[in-house]
C-alpha positions as CSV (number, residue, x, y, z in Angstrom):
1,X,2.8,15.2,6.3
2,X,0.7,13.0,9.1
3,X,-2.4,14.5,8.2
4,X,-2.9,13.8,11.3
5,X,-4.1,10.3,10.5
6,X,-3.6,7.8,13.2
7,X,-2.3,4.1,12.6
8,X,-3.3,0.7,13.9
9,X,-0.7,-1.9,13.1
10,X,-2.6,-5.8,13.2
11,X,0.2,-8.4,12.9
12,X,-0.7,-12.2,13.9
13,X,2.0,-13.3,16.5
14,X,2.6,-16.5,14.0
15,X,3.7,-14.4,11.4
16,X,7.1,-15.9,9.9
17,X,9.6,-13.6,8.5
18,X,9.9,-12.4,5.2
19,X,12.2,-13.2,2.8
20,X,14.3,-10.2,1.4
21,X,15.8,-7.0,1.4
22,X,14.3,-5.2,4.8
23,X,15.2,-2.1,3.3
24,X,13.6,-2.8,0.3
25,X,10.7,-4.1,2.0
26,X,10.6,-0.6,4.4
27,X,10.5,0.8,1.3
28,X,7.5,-0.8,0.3
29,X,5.7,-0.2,3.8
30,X,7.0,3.3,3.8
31,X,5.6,4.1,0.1
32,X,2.3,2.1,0.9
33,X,1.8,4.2,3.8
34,X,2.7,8.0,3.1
35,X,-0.2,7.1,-0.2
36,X,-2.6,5.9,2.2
37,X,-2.2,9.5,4.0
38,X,-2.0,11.5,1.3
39,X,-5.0,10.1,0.3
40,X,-7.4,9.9,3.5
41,X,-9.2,13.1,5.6
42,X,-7.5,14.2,8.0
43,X,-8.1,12.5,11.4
44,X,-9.1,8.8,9.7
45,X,-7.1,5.8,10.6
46,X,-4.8,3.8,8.4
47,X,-4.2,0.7,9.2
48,X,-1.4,-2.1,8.6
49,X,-2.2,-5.8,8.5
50,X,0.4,-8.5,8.2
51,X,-0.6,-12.3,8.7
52,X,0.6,-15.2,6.9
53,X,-0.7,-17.4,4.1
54,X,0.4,-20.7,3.0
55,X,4.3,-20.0,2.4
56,X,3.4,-15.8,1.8
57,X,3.2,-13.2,3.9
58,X,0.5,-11.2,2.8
59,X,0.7,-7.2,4.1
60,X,-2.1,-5.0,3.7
61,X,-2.3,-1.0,3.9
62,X,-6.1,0.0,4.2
63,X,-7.1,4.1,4.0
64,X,-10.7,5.3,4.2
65,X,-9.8,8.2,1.6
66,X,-11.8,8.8,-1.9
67,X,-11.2,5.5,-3.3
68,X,-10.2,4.7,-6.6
69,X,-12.4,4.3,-9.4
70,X,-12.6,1.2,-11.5
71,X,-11.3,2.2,-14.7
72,X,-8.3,3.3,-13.3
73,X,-7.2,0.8,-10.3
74,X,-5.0,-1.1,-12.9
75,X,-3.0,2.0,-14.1
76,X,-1.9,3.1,-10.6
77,X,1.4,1.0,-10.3
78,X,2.4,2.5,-13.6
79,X,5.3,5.1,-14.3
80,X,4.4,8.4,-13.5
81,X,0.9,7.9,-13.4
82,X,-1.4,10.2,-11.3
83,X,-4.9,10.2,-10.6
84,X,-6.4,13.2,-12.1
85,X,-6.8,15.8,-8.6
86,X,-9.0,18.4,-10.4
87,X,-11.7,17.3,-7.7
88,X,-9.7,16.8,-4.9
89,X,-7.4,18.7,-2.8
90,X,-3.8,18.9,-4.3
91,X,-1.6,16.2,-3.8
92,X,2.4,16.3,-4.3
93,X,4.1,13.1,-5.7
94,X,5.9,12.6,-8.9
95,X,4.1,9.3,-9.7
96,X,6.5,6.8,-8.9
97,X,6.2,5.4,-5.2
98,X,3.9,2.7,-6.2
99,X,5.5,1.7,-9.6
100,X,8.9,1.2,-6.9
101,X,6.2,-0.5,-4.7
102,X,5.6,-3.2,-7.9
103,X,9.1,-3.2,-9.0
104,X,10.3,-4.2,-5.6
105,X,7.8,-6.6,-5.2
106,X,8.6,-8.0,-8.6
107,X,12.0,-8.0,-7.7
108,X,11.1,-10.7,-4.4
109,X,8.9,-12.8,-6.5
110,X,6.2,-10.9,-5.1
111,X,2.7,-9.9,-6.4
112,X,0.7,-6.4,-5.3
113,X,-2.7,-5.3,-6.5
114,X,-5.6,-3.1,-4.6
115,X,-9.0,-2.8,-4.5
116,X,-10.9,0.2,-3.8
117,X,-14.5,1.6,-3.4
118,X,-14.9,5.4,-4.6
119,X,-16.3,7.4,-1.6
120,X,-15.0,4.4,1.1
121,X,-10.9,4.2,0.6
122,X,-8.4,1.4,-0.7
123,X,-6.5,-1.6,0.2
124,X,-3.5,-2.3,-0.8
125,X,-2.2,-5.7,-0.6
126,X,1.7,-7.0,-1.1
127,X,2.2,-11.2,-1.2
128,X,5.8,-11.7,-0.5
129,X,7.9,-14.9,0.1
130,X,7.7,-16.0,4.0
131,X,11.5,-17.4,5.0
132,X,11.4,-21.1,6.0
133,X,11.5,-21.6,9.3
């Protein structure tokens, strides 16, 4: 489901590579991505960031959907969990593409979090390892 959502990739041409599993890491990206549109009006923009920082590479997924409320941002990334959709549109999921998003990072010595503003969308951020050069 696009949603008909278009994307804007911003990566910084000194970005170093990451160290890991690149499938585990598309998984990451993938999972960070299909929420994002689930989550935003149709015709919005979701948009990718990568750029380094100190020996991390930091990614970002940023949606302008509903946002997240407060209460709730730090229950998100746990098992199963699904924001309540009584006032929204219905959206599928079984609750688990961001709890793989944290145990994948975990799993690379990783951290993720988000912040959100109800009514203005979310970011999601993922701090992984950067590979020496």
């Amino acid at each position: 489901n696009s949603n008909d959502c278009r994307f804007r990739i911003e990566a910084d041409p000194e970005l170093p590579a990451i160290l890991g599993n690149p499938d585990a890491i598309q998984t990451v990206i993938k999972n960070l991505l299909s929420n994002a549109v689930k989550f935003s009006e149709r015709g919005s923009t979701v948009t990718l960031k990568a750029e380094p920082l100190d020996d991390q590479v930091i990614l970002s997924v940023t949606d302008t959907g509903e946002g997240i409320k407060e209460e709730i941002i730090n229950k998100i990334f746990d098992r199963f969990y699904r924001i309540d959709n009584t006032d929204r549109r219905m959206v599928g999921g079984a609750g688990l593409g961001l709890t793989l998003v944290r145990e994948i990072v975990h799993r690379h010595n990783g951290k993720v979090w988000a912040q959100s503003t109800p009514g203005k969308g979310s970011i999601f951020y993922v701090s992984l390892p950067a590979a020496s050069s």
